[in-house]
C-alpha positions as CSV (number, residue, x, y, z in Angstrom):
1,X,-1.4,21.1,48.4
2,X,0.8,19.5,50.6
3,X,2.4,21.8,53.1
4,X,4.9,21.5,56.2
5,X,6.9,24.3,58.2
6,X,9.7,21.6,57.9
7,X,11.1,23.3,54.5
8,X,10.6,27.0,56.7
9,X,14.1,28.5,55.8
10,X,15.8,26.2,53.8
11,X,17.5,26.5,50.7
12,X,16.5,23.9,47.5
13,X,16.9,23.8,44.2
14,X,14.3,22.4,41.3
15,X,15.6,20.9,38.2
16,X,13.0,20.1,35.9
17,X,9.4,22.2,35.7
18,X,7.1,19.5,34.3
19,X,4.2,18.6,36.9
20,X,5.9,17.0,40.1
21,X,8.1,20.0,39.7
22,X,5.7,22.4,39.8
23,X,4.3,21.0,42.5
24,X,7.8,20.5,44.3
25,X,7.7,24.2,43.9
26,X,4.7,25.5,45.2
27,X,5.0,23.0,48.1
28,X,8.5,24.4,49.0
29,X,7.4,28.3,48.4
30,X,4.0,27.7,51.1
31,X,6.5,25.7,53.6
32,X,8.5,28.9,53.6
33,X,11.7,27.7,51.8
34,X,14.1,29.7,49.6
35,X,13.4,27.9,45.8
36,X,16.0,28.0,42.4
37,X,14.4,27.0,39.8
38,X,15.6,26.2,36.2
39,X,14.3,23.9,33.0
40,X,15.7,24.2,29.5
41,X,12.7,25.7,28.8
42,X,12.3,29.5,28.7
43,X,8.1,29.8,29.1
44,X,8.1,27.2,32.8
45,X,11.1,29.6,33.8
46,X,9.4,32.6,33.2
47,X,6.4,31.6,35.1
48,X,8.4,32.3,38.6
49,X,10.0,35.3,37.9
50,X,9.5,37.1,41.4
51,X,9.0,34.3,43.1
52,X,12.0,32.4,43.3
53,X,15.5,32.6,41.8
54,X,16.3,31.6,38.5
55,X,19.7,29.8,37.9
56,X,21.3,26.4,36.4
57,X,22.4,24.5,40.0
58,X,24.7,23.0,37.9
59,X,26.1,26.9,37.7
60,X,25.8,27.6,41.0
61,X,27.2,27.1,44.6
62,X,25.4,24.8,46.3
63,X,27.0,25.2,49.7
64,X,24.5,25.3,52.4
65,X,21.3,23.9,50.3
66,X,19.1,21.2,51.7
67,X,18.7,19.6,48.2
68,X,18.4,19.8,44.5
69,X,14.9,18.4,43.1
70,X,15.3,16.4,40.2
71,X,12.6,14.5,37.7
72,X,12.7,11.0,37.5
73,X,13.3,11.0,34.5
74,X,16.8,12.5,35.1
75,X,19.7,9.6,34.7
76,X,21.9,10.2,37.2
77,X,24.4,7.9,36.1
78,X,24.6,10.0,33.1
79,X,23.6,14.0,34.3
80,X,26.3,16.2,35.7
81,X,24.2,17.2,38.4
82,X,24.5,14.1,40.2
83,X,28.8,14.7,40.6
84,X,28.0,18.4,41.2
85,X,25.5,18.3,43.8
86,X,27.8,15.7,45.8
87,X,30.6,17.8,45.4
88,X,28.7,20.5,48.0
89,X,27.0,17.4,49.9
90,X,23.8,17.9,49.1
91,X,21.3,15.2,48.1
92,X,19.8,14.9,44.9
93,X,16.1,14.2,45.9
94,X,12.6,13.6,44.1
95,X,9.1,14.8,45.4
96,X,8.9,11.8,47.5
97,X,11.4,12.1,49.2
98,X,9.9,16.1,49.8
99,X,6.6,14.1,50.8
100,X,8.5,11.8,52.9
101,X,10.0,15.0,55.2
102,X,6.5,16.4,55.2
103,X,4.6,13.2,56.6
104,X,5.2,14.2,60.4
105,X,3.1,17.6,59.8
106,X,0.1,15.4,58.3
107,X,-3.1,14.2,60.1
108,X,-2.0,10.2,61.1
109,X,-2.5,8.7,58.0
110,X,-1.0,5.4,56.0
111,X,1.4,4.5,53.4
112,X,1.4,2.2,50.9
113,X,4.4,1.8,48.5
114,X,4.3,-0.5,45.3
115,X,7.1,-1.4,42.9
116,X,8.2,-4.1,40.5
117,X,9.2,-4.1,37.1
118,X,5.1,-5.3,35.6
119,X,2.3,-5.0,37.1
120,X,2.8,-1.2,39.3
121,X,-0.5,0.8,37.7
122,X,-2.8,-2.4,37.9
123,X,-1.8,-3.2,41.4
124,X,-1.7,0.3,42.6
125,X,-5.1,1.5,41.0
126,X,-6.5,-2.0,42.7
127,X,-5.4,-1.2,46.6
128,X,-7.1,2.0,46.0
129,X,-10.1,0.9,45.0
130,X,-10.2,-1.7,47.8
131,X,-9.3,1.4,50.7
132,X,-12.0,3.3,48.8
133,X,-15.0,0.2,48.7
134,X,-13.7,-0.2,52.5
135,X,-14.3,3.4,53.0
136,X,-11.5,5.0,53.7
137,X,-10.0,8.1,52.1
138,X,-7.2,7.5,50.0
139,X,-5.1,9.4,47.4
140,X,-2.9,7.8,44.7
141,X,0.6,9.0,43.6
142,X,3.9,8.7,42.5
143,X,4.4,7.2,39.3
144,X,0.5,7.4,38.7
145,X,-1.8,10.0,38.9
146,X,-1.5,13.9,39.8
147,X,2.0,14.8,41.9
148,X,1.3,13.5,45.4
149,X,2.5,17.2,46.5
150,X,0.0,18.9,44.7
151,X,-3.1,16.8,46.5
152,X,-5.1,18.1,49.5
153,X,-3.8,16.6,52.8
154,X,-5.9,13.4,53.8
155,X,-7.6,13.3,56.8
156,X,-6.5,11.5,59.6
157,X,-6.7,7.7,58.4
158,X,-6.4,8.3,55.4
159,X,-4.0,6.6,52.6
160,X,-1.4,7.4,50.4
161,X,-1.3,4.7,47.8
162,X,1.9,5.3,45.7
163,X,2.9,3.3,42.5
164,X,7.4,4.1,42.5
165,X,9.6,3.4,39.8
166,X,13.1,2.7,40.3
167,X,13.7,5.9,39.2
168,X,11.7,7.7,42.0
169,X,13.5,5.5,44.7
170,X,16.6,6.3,43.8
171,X,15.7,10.2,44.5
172,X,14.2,8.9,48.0
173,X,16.0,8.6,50.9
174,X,13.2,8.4,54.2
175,X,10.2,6.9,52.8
176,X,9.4,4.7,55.6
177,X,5.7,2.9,54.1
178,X,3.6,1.5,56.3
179,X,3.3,-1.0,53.9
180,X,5.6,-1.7,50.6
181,X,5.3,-4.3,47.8
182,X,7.4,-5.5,45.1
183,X,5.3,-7.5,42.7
184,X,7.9,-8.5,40.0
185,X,11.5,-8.4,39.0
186,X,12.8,-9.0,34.8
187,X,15.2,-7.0,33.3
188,X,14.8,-2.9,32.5
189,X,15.9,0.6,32.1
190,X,19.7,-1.3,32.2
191,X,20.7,1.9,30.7
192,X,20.3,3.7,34.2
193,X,22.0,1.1,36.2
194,X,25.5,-1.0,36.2
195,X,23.2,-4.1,35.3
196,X,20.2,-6.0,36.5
197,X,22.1,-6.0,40.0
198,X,22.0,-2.5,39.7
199,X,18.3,-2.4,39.2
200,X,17.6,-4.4,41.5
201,X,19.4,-2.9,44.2
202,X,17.2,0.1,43.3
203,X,14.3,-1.9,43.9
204,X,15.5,-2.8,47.3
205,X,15.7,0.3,48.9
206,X,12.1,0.5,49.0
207,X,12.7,-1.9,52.1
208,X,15.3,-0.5,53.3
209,X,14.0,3.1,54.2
210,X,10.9,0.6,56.2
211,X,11.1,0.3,60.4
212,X,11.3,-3.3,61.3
213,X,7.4,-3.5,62.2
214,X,6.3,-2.0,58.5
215,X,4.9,-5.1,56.1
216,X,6.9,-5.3,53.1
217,X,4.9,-8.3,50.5
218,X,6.6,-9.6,47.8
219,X,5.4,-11.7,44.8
220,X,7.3,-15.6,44.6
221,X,7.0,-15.2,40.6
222,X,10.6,-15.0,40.1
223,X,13.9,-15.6,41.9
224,X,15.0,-12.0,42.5
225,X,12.1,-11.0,44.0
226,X,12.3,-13.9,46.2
227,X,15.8,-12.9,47.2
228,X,14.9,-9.5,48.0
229,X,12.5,-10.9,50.8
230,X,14.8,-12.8,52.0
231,X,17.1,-9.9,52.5
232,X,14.5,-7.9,54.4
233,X,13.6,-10.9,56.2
234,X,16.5,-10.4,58.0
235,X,16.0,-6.5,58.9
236,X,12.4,-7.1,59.7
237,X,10.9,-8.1,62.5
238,X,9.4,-12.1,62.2
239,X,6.0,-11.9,61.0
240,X,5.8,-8.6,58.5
241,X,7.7,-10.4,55.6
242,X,4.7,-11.9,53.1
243,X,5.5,-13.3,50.4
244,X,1.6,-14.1,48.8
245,X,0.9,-17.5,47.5
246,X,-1.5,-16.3,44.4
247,X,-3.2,-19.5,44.2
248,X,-4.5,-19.4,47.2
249,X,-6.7,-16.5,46.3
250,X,-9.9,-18.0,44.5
251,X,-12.5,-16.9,42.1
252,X,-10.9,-15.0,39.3
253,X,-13.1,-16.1,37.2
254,X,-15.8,-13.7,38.7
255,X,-13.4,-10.3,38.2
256,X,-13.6,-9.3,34.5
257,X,-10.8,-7.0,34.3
258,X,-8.4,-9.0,36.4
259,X,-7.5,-11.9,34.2
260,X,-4.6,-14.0,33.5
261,X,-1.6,-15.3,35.6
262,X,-0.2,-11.7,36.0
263,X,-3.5,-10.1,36.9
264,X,-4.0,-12.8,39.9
265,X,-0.5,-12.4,41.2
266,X,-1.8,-8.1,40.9
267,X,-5.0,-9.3,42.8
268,X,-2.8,-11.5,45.7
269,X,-0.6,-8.7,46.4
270,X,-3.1,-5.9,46.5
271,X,-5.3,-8.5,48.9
272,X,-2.4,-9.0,50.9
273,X,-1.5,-5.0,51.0
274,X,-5.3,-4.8,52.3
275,X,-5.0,-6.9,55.0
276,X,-2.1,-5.4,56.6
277,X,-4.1,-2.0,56.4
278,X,-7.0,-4.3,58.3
279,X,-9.3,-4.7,55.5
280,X,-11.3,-8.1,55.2
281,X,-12.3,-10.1,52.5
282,X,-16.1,-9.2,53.1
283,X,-14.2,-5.8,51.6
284,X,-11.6,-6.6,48.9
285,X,-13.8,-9.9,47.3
286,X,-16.4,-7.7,46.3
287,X,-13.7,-5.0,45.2
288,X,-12.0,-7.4,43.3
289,X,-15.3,-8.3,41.0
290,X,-16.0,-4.5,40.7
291,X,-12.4,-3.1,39.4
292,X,-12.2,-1.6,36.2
293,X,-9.1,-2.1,35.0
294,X,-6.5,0.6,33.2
295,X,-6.7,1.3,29.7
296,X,-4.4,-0.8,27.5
297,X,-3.3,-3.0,30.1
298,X,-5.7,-6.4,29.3
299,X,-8.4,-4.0,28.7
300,X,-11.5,-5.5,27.3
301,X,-12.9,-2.6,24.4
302,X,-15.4,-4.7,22.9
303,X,-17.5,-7.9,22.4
304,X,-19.1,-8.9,18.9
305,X,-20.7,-12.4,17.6
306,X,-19.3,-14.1,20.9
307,X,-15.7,-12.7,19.9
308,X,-13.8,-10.6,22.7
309,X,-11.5,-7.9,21.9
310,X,-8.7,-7.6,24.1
311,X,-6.4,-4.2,24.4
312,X,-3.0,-5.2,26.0
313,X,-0.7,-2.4,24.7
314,X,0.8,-1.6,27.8
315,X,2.7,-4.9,27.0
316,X,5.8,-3.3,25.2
317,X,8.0,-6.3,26.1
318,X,7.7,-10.4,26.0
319,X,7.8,-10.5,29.7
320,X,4.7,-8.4,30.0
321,X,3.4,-10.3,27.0
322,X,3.6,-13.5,28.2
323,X,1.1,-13.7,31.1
324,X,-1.4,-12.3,29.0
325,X,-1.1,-15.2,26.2
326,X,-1.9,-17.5,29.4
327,X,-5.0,-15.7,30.7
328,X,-7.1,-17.0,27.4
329,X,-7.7,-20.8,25.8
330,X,-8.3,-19.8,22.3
331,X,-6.2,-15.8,21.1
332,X,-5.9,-14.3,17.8
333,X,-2.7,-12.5,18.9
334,X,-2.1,-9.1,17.1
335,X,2.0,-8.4,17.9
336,X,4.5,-6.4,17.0
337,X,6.3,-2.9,16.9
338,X,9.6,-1.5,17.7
339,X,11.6,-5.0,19.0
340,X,13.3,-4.6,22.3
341,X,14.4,-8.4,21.6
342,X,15.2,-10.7,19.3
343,X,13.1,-13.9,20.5
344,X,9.9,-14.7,21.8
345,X,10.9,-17.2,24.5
346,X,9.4,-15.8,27.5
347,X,5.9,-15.8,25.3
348,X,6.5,-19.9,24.2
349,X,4.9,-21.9,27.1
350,X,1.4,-20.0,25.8
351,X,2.0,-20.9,22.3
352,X,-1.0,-23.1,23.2
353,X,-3.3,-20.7,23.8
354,X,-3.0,-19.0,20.4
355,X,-5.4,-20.0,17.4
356,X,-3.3,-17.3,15.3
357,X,-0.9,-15.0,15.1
358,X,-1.1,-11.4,13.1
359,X,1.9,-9.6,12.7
360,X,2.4,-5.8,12.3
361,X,5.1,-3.2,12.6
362,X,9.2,-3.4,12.6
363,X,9.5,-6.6,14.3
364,X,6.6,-8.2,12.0
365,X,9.1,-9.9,9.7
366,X,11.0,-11.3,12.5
367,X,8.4,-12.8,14.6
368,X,6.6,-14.1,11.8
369,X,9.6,-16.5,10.9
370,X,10.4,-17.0,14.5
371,X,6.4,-17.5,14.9
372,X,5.6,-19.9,11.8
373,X,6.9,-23.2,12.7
374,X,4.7,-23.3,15.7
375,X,1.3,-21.7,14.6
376,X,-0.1,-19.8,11.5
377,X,0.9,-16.4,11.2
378,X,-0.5,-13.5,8.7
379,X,2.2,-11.2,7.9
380,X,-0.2,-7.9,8.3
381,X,2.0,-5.1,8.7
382,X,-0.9,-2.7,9.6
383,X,-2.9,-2.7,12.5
384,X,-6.0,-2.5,10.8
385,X,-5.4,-5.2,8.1
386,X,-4.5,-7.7,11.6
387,X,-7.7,-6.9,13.1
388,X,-9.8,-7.2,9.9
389,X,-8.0,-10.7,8.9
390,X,-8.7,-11.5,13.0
391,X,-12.1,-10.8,13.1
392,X,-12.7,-13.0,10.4
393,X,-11.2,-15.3,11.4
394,X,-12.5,-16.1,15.0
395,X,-15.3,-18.2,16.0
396,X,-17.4,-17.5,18.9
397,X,-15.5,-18.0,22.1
398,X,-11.9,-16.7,20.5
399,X,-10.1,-13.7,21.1
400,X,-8.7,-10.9,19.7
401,X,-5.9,-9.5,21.3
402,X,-3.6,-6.4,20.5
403,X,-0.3,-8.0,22.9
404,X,2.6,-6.0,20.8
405,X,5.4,-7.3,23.0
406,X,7.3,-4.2,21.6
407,X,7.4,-0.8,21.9
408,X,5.5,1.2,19.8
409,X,7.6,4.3,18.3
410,X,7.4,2.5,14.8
411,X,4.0,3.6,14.0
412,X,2.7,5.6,16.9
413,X,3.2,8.2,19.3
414,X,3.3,5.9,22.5
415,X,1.9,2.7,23.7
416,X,-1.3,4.8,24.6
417,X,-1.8,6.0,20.5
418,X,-1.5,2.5,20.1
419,X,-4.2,1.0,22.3
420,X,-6.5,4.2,21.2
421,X,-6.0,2.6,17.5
422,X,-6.9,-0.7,18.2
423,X,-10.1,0.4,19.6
424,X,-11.3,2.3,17.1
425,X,-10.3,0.1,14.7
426,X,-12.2,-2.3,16.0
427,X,-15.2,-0.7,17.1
428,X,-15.4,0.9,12.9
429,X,-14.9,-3.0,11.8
430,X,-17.9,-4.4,14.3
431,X,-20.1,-1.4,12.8
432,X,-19.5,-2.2,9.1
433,X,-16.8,-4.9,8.6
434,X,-16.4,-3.3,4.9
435,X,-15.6,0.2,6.2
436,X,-12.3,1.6,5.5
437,X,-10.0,1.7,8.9
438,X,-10.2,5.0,10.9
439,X,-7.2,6.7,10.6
440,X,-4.5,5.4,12.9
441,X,-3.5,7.5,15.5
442,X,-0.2,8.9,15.7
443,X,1.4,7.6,12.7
């Protein structure tokens, strides 16, 4: 656990008991702070009876706390405890922010900060491998992993290698990375912001909270991004504004699970991240060909009669998608779910790439007519029936890929039940192609 005399004596409050705030908690109670704690939920509440006080802040006087610790996942355009907590002038903060005011207590160490609206968990998971194959101690947070407040301190030189959503920025106000990165900006979660500008501005702050002679890298895939580091361009020092040129960086052929467009502007960025940490491409090459990549996210389940099988169902929009259409000459591309869109046209420069298209879910109807004047399309409704009709239909070389470009609440649980689906599916159908589907998960 992370600990820091810095919270000796001072008043917060924790709204919210999932994991980061638990951790939050038991972070606060070591440093020798005064903790209230409430959820909705009567069994987390009941767990710190004794231990700290148990109260709504959104019932309570505030006056004299430090802060009130919210989740993510609270929307404070939305929550009254945004108005409330401002009404005593007390910040509404995240663990991150808690991690941020503890940094000065920790052995001399390293941060590494990584946003965007695609890409985050890829790009993340990949700079920690690299500071790992370079031999250095590193810990991954944030949006990713275990609660950065729950893990053991890292020794000095160490790195903390956190993946931040918008969300988790918002809550943090002194997060000064030794080295942040926005990959990516499209579009999302406009339901917690006053539009894209909103989001973006969200986004920014990441660069903000940075001293002038912090690297901040950026991705040149899209124009917002690009306007972002011009911005910090102007607060930073010349010299620690990068904005990676992705083909530059060679030899994707030779990394298995970093593939496509998307996956080599993942690969500049984390490349670039390494270098400022002072890691050389005797390093990160090598740690690029040996990266595993996360499950669902152009995950590679299984290879039959010169067929590969493709799981992409972290792709829950066409932006995310898109990119993975272009990473392959010759798809068989299983899509479709809950539609967060009405059109396809992010997806249509890699209408190319696709032998096929196999349509499931909600949205199946929909893209199959927007779908059919440019490439045949079975109307499959099922998961199982898509890869079935798929697999038999692909010749050596082809691939199968599950790239839903929807969300999946339809037919499963979560993007995850989803991806977990397709690969059994697929490994029952390269066992006995006459088998009856497993059952799908989550339906």
């Amino acid at each position: 656990m992370i600990v820091s005399p810095t919270f000796a004596g001072k008043r917060f409050a924790v709204l919210g008991l999932a994991r980061s705030g638990q951790a939050s908690v038991e972070a606060l109670l070591a440093g020798g702070a005064e903790v209230t704690v409430w959820d909705s939920r009567e069994e987390p509440r009941a767990a710190y009876e004794g231990r700290c006080q148990i109260a709504d802040p959104l019932a309570i006087d505030l006056t004299g706390f430090a802060g009130v610790v919210v989740s993510p996942g609270v929307p404070l355009n939305r929550h009254p405890i945004a108005a409330h907590a401002a009404s005593f002038g007390v910040p509404v903060i995240g663990d991150i922010e808690l991690f941020a005011q503890a940094r000065a207590d920790l052995p001399p160490h390293k941060v590494v900060g990584i946003t965007g609206t695609n890409g985050k968990s890829t790009t993340t998971m990949l700079v920690h491998h690299i500071c790992k194959a370079a031999g250095f101690e590193a810990r991954l947070g944030g949006n990713i992993g275990l609660p950065v407040l729950g893990q053991e301190p890292l020794p000095e030189g160490g790195v903390y290698v956190l993946e931040l959503s918008s969300y988790q920025i918002d809550l943090t106000h002194s997060l000064d990375c030794d080295v942040a990165a926005l990959i990516n900006l499209s579009p999302d979660h406009l339901d917690r912001y006053d539009g894209f500008e909103g989001y973006a501005a969200a986004k920014a702050r990441l660069f903000q909270m940075q001293s002038a002679r912090h690297h901040a890298v950026f991705g040149r895939g899209d124009q917002h991004t690009l306007n972002i580091a011009l911005q910090t361009s102007a607060r930073h020092e010349p010299g620690f504004v990068h904005v990676v040129e992705p083909e530059l960086l060679q030899g994707q052929g030779d990394w298995p699970s970093l593939q496509g467009p998307h996956n080599l502007q993942n690969a500049a960025i984390a490349v670039a991240i390494a270098q400022q940490l002072g890691i050389g491409e005797k390093v990160w090459r090598p740690a690029l060909a040996s990266f595993v990549g996360l499950p669902h996210r152009m995950e590679r389940v299984a290879e039959a009669n010169g067929v590969l099988f493709v799981n992409d169902s972290k792709a829950t929009n066409a932006a995310s998608t898109a990119p993975a259409l272009g990473a392959y000459p010759r798809i068989h591309w299983i899509l479709g779910g809950l539609p967060k869109s009405d059109n396809l046209d992010e997806c249509a420069p890699y209408f190319g790439n696709v032998v096929a298209a196999y349509t499931i879910g909600e949205a199946g109807p929909m893209f199959a007519d927007l779908l059919e004047p440019v490439m045949p399309v079975t109307r499959s409704e099922m998961m199982c029936d898509a890869v079935r009709q798929a697999m038999e239909a692909a010749q050596p070389g082809d691939v199968v890929m599950l790239s839903p470009a929807c969300a999946s609440f339809d037919q499963f649980r979560d993007f995850e039940a989803r991806g977990d689906s397709f690969r059994q599916i697929v490994e029952a159908l390269i066992e006995d192609r006459s088998s009856p589907c497993p059952p799908e998960i989550g339906i």
